[in-house]
C-alpha positions as CSV (number, residue, x, y, z in Angstrom):
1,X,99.5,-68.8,18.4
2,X,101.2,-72.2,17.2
3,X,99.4,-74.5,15.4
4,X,101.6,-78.2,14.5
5,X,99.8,-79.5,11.3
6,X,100.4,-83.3,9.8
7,X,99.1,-83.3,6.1
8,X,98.8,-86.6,5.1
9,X,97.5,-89.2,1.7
10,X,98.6,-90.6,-1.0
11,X,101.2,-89.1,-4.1
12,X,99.0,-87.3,-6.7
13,X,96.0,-86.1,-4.0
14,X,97.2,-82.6,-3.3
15,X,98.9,-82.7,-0.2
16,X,101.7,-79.9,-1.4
17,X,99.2,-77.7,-2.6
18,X,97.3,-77.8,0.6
19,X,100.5,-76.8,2.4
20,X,101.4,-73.9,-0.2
21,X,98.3,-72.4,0.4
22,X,98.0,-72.8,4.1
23,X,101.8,-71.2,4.3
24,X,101.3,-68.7,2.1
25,X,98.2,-67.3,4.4
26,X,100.3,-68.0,7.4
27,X,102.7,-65.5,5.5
28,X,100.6,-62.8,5.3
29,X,99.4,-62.7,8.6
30,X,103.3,-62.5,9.5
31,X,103.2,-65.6,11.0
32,X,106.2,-67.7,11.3
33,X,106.0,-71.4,9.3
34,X,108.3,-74.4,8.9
35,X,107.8,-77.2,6.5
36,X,109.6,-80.7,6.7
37,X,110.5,-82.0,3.2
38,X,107.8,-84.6,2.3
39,X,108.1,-88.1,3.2
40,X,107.4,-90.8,1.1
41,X,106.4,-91.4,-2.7
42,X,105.2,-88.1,-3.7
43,X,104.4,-89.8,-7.5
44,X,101.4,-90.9,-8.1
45,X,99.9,-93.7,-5.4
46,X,102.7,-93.7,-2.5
47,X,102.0,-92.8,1.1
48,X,103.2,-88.8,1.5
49,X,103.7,-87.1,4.9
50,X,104.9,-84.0,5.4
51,X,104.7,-81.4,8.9
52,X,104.1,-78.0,8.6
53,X,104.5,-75.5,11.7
54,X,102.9,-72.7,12.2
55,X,103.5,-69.9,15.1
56,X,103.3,-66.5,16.2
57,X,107.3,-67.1,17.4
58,X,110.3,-68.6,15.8
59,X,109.6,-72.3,15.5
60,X,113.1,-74.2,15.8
61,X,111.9,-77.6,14.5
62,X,110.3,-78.8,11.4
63,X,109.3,-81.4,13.2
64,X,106.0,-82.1,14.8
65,X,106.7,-84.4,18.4
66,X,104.4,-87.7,18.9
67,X,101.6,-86.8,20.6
68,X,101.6,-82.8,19.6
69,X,99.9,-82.2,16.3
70,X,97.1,-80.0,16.8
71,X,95.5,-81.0,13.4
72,X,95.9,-83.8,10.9
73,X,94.3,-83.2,7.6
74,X,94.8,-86.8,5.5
75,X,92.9,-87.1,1.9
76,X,92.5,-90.8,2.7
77,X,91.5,-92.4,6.0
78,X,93.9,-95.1,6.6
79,X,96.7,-92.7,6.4
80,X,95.0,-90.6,8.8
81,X,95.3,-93.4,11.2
82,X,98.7,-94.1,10.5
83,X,99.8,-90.5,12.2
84,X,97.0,-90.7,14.9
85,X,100.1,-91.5,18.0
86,X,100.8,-87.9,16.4
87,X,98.1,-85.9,17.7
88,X,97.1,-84.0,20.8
89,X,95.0,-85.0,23.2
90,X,92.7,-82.3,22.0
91,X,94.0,-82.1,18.4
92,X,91.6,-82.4,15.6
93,X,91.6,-85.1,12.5
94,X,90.1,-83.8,9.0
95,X,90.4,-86.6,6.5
96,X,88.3,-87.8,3.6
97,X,85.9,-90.7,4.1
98,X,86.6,-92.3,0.9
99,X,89.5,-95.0,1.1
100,X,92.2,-94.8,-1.9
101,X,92.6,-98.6,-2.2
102,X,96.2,-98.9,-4.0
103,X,97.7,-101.8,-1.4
104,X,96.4,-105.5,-1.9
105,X,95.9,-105.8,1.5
106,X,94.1,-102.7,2.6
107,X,92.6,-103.0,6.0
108,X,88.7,-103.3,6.3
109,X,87.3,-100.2,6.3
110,X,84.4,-100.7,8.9
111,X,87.5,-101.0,11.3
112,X,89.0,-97.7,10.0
113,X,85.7,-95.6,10.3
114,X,85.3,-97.1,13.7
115,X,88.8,-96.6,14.7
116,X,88.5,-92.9,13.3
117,X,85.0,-92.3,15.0
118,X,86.8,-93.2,18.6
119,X,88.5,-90.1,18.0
120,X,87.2,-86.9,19.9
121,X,87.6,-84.6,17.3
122,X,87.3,-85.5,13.8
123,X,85.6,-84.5,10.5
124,X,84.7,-86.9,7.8
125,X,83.8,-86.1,4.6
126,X,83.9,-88.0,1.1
127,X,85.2,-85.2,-0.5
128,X,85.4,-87.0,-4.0
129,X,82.0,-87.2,-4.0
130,X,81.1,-83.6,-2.9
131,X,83.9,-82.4,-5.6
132,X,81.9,-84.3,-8.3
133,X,78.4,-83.1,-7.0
134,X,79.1,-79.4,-7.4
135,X,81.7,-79.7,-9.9
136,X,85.1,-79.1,-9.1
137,X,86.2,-82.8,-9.5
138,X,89.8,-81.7,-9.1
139,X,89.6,-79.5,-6.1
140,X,89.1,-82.6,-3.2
141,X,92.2,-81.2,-1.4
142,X,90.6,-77.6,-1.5
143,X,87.0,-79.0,0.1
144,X,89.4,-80.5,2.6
145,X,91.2,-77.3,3.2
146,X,88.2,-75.8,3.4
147,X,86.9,-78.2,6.6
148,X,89.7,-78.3,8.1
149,X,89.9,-73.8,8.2
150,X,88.7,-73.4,12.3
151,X,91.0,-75.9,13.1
152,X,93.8,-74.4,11.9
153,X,93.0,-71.5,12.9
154,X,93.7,-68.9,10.0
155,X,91.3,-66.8,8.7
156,X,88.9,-68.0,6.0
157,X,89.5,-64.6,3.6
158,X,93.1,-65.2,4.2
159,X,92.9,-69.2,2.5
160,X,90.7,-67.4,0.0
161,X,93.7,-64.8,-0.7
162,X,96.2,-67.5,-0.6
163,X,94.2,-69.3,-3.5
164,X,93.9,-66.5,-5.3
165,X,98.3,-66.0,-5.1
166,X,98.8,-69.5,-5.7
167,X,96.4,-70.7,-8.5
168,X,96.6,-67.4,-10.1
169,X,99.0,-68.1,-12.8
170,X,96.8,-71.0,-13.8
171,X,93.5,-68.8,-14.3
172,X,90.7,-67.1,-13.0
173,X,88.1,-70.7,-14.1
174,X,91.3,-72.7,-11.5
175,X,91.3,-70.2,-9.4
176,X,87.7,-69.5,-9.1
177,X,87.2,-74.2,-8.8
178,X,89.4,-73.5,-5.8
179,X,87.5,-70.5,-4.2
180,X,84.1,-72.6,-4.6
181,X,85.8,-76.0,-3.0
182,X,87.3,-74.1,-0.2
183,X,83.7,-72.5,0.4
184,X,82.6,-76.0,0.1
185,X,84.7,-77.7,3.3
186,X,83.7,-74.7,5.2
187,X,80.3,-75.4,4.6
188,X,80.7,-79.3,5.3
189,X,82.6,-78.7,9.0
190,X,78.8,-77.0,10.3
């Protein structure tokens, strides 16, 4: 089993927490997982990147090759696009439909869906919105998470677990947000 992951958005969206929870599943299932440092402005409204690795064998490399990332999850679209020379010929994108304007010059976003929809595997969903709707407003990373689950190939008990191990310390009403937004994607990726 290897799975190459890029997790991409924009500072303040939950990229990191998506990777804790997805390595600390990977963890209990003994799997081995590297994670290259995050790239970009993690604060608040900068481009973040970061690869995470994931194998039944010792991974040597943080580093995910062009062309070789078996999933990109992105929390905005235009990012997604941005690692798209990243991913496999049969490697699956997961992004949000709803565009985090933060640049002056954003690209139009009828060119982005279309660009996105050329793609053979992909899964849009505005997660903001379906956060709002059944009220976890800040659980959009978690829906995500949750879409993205058969693509990554990890058990969906074991992302429940993970949540459980890494919102714990924040309470069972955070904990139980997350749980619900994971369940959520999952639903959403039918």
């Amino acid at each position: 089993m290897k799975t190459d992951i890029i997790l991409c958005g924009v500072g303040g969206q939950g990229i990191l927490s998506i990777a804790t929870i997805i390595g600390e599943a990977a963890m209990k299932e003994n799997l081995f997982i590297k994670q290259a440092e995050v790239h970009g402005m993690s604060q608040r409204g900068g481009d973040v990147q970061s690869n995470l690795r994931i194998s039944s064998e010792p991974i040597n490399s943080d580093l995910i090759a062009l062309g070789s990332a078996d999933v990109i999850i992105s929390m905005e679209p235009m990012e997604a696009l941005r690692y798209l020379p990243y991913l496999s010929k049969q490697g699956w994108i997961i992004t949000s439909s709803a565009p985090y304007v933060n640049i002056p010059n954003y690209p139009d976003m009828q060119k982005i869906m279309d660009d996105l929809k050329a793609v053979d595997n992909v899964i849009l969903l505005d997660i903001e919105k379906a956060a709002k709707d059944n009220g976890v407003p800040r659980s959009a990373n978690v829906i995500l998470l949750g879409a993205a689950q058969k693509a990554l190939g990890i058990e969906y008990e074991k992302l429940e677990d993970a949540i459980r191990r890494v919102f714990g310390r924040k309470g069972e009403a955070v904990v139980e947000a997350n749980i619900k937004a994971l369940a959520i994607g999952k639903e959403a990726q039918r």
